[in-house]
Structures are given as structure tokens and as C-alpha cells.
C-alpha positions in Angstrom: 0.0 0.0 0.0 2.8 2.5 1.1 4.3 1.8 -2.3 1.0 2.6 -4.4 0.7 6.0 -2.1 4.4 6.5 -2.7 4.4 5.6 -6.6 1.1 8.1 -7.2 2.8 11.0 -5.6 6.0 10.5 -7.1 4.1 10.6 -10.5 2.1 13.3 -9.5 5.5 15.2 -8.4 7.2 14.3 -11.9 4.4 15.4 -14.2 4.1 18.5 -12.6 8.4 19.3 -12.7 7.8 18.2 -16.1 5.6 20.4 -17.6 6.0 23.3 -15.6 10.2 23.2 -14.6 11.1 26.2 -12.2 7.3 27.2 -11.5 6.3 23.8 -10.6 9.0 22.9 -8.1 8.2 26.5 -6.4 4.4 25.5 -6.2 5.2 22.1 -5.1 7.8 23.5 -2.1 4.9 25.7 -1.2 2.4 23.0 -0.7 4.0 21.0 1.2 5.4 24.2 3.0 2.0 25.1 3.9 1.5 22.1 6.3 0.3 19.2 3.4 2.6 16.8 3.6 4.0 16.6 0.0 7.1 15.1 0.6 10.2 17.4 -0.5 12.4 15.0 -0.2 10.7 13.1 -3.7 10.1 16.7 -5.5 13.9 18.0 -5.1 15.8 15.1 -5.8 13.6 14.6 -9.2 14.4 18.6 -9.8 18.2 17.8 -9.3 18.1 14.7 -11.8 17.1 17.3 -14.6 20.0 19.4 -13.6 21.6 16.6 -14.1 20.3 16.3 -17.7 21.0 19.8 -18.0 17.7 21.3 -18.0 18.0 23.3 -14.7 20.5 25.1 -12.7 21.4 23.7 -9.2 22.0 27.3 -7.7 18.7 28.1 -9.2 16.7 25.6 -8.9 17.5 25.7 -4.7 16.7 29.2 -4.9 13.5 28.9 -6.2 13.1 25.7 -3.9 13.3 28.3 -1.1 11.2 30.9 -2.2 8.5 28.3 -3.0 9.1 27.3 0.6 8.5 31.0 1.7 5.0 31.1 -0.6 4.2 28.3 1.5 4.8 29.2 4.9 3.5 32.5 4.9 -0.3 30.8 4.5 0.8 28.5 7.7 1.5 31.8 9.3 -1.3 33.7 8.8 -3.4 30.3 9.6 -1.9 30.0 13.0 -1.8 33.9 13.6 -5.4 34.1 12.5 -6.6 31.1 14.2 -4.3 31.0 16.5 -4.5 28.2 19.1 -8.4 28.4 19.7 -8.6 27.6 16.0 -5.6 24.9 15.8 -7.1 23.2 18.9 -10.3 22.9 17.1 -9.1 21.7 13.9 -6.0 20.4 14.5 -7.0 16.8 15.2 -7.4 16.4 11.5 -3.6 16.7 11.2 -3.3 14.8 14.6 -2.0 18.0 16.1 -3.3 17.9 19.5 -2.2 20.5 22.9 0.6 19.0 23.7 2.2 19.6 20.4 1.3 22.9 20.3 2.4 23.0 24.5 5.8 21.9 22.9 6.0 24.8 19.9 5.7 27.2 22.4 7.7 26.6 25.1 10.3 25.7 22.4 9.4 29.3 20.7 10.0 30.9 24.2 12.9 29.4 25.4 14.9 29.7 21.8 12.8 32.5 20.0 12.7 32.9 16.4 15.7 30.4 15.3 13.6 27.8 16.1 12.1 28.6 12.4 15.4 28.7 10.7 16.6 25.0 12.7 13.3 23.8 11.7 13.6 23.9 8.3 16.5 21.8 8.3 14.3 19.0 10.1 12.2 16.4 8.0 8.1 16.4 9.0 8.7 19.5 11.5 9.6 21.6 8.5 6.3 21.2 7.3 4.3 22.5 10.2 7.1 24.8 11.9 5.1 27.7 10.5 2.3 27.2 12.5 3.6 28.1 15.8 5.5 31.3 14.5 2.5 32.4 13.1 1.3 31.8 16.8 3.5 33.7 18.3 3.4 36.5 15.9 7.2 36.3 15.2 7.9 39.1 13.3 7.3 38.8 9.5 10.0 40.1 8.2 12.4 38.0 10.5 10.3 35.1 9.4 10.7 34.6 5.6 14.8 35.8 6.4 14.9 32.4 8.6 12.4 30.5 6.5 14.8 31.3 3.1 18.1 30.5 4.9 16.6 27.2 6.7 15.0 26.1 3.2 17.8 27.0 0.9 20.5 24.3 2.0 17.9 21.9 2.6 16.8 22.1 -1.3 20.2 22.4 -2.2 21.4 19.2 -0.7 18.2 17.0 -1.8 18.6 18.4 -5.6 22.5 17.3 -4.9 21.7 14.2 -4.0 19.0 13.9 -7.4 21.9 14.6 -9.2 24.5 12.6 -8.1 21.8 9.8 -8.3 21.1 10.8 -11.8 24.9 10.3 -12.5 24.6 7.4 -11.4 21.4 5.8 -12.9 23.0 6.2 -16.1 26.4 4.8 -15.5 26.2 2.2 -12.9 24.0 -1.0 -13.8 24.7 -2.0 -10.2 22.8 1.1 -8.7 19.2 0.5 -10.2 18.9 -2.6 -8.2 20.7 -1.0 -4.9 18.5 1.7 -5.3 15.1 -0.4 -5.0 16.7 -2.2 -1.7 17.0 1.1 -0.4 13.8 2.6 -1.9 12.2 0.0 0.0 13.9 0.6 3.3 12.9 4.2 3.3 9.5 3.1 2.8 9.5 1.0 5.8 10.8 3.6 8.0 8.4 6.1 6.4 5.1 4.0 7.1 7.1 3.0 10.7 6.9 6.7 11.2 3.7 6.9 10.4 1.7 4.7 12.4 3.9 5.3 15.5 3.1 8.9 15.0 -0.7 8.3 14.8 -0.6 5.7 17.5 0.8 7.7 19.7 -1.7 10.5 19.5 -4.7 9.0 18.9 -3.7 6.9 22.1 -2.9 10.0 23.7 -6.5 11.9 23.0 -8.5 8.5 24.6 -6.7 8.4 27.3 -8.9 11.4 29.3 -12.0 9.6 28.7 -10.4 5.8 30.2 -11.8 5.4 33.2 
């Protein structure tokens, strides 16, 4: 199942870097930038195998990762400085984002401030939601995008890296394809793992007040 869900988004992500080049990796970024997990770490590396093929350039294409991550995050922001935590405690449990989480985004916000946004970037899943709390705490807005476009750029850099250096290679080393499907399905193991701890965990969490 994990590999149909997988396979489908991958396509989706392809088709859309296709047709679109630049402009679709931006729009992609800011999806999943705006807390839907559309996993970056599928759209950049396929961005960096056409740099490979010399149809984009890595500075660039990183650069527009980032600003596509920016695009993104500003609509978290506004949703949690909007909403704010009435309005994430409400609908939150359709992300599984219950108090405690948001409990931990603030007292993380106050103890370490607004580099908490920046470090958060650099962090798989959390980047996707780290926008939330900011916007929360009404972090200044200005400060915000600076952190968001430093956290993002290196991440987008690296993953288009690595979609190069895998592109390189694809085409050169017969041994790869067949390393690379061991490991693809490793990562999808750890993925799901991720997953249904994740869910576990909360969904356990929110029954336990009514035990007993």
C-alpha cells in the first residue's frame, strides 16, 4: 500500500516538474510548506536529476526551492496567527496536532525565539508544520521569511544534490538500479514505521482522558 501511495505521488510530483520546470518545483515546495505533507524530499531530488540532464541550474533551482518554501509558509503563518491556538485546537485533530504539540512549539518558541524557524527547516516532518507556531507567536514577519529562506535554501540544495548525483549514477552504474530499489524500500518501511507510530501515539494520547 505504502508503495502505491508513494508511486502516485512521485508521478504526481514528476508530471508536474515536467511540464512546468522552475514554476512547478516552487508550487510544489509551497504546498507542502503550507503544512500538506507533500514530501520534498521526492520533488527536489527529481528537480536535481534534470540538472543533471541539464535542464535546470542547481544554484537556481534551490533558490526557487526556497522561495516556493517561503509562498508556502506565509499561508501556515497567517493560519496560526489568524486562528491561533483556539482555532488549531479545534481543527487540529485532523492533522493529529493535538495541545501537547502545540504546548511543545511554544515553550520551544520561548525558550529559543525565532531560530527555532530557521533550525526547523532543516528538520524532515517538523519543517512542514514549523510555520504554525510562528505564526502563533506572531514572530515578526520580516524575520520570518529571512529564517524560512536560509533554513530552506541548503535543505533544497542538498536533496537536488543528491537527485543529481543519483542521476549520474542511474546512467552509468547498472549496479545502482537494483541497490537503489533495496533502499527505496527501506525508506518506505521507515516512512510508514513513522507513520503509524506517529498516529498511535496521538490517537492513544486523545482516549486516554475519557479511560476510566
Amino acid at each position: 500500500m505504502s508503495e502505491k501511495i508513494l508511486a502516485v505521488l512521485a508521478h504526481f510530483i514528476i508530471s508536474v516538474i515536467s511540464s512546468t520546470g522552475y514554476g512547478g518545483v516552487a508550487l510544489l515546495m509551497a504546498i507542502e510548506s503550507a503544512c500538506i505533507p507533500l514530501p520534498s524530499e521526492i520533488i527536489m531530488p527529481f528537480a536535481g536529476y534534470l540538472v543533471q540532464q541539464g535542464q535546470m541550474n542547481l544554484f537556481l533551482l534551490a533558490t526557487v526551492g526556497a522561495l516556493g518554501c517561503n509562498i508556502g509558509s506565509a499561508v501556515a503563518y497567517w493560519v496560526g496567527a489568524w486562528g491561533g491556538r483556539p482555532f488549531l485546537e479545534r481543527y487540529g485533530r485532523y492533522v493529529l496536532l493535538d495541545m501537547k504539540d502545540l504546548d511543545h512549539a511554544d515553550q520551544f518558541f520561548q525558550r529559543f525565539g525565532g531560530i527555532t524557524v530557521f533550525l526547523g527547516r532543516l528538520l524532515p516532518v517538523i519543517r512542514t508544520f514549523i510555520a504554525l507556531p510562528a505564526g502563533i507567536a506572531r514572530m515578526p514577519q520580516l524575520r520570518f521569511h529571512i529564517y524560512t529562506f536560509l533554513g530552506s535554501w541548503p535543505w533544497c540544495f542538498v536533496l537536488a544534490y543528491v537527485g543529481v548525483r543519483l542521476g549520474r549514477a542511474w546512467d552509468t552504474d547498472p549496479r545502482f538500479k537494483a541497490d537503489f530499489h533495496r533502499f527505496h524500500l527501506g525508506v518506505e518501511f521507515l516512512v510508514l514505521a513513522a507513520i503509524v507510530w506517529f498516529a498511535w501515539t496521538h490517537l492513544r494520547r486523545k482516549a486516554r482522558p475519557t479511560e476510566g
